[in-house]
N, C-alpha and C positions, 0 to 999 in steps of 0.2 A: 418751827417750820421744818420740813421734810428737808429741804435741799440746803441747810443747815451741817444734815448726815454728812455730804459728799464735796464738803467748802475742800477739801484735798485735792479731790479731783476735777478742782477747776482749769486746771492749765489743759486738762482734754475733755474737758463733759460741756457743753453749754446748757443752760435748763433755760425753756422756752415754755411759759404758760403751763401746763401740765406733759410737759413733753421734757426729755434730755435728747441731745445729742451726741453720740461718741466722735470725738473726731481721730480720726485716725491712718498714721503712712501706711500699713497692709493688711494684710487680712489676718495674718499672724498679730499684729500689734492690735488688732482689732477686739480678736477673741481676747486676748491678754486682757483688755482692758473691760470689758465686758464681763468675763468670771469675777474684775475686782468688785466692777457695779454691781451681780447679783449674791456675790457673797456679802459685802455689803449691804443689799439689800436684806438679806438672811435673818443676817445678826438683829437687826432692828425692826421688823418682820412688817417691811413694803413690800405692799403687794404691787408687782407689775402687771401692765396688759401686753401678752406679745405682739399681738396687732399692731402695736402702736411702734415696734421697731421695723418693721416690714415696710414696703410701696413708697420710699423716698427714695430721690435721686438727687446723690450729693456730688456738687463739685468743688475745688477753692472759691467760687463765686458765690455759689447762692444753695441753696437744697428746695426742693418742689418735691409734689405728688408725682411719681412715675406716670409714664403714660397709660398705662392697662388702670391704673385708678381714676384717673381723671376722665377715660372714657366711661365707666362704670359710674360714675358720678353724674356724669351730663346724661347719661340714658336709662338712669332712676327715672322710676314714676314718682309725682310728686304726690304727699299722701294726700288723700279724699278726706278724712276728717278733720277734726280739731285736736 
């Protein structure tokens, strides 16, 4: 299993379904920790989607879709086919 790789960086990574999350006190700690997650990733050659780090909004309580997502979401057309 992929997230086997980063059983280290579990005291700051959570992995949710196909998602991780970096938890982190700033923005300097952030980056820090994110060059480990993609050099990491390197070595062992995952591939990331960067989309998938973008449009959350995290606090100590909870993380959600920002709001410019959520509104982009509710005023999709829903597809016509199958």
């Amino acid at each position: 299993m992929v997230m086997a790789l980063f059983e280290d960086f579990s005291e700051w990574m959570v992995h949710l379904f196909d998602n991780v999350l970096v938890l982190c006190k700033s923005f300097t700690d952030g980056l820090q920790k994110l060059r480990k997650l993609i050099q990491r990733c390197r070595e062992w050659f995952v591939v990331l989607k960067i989309a998938k780090f973008l449009g959350y909004k995290v606090t100590s309580e909870k993380y959600e879709l920002a709001e410019d997502r959520k509104t982009t979401i509710k005023e999709a057309e829903m597809p016509k086919t199958r």
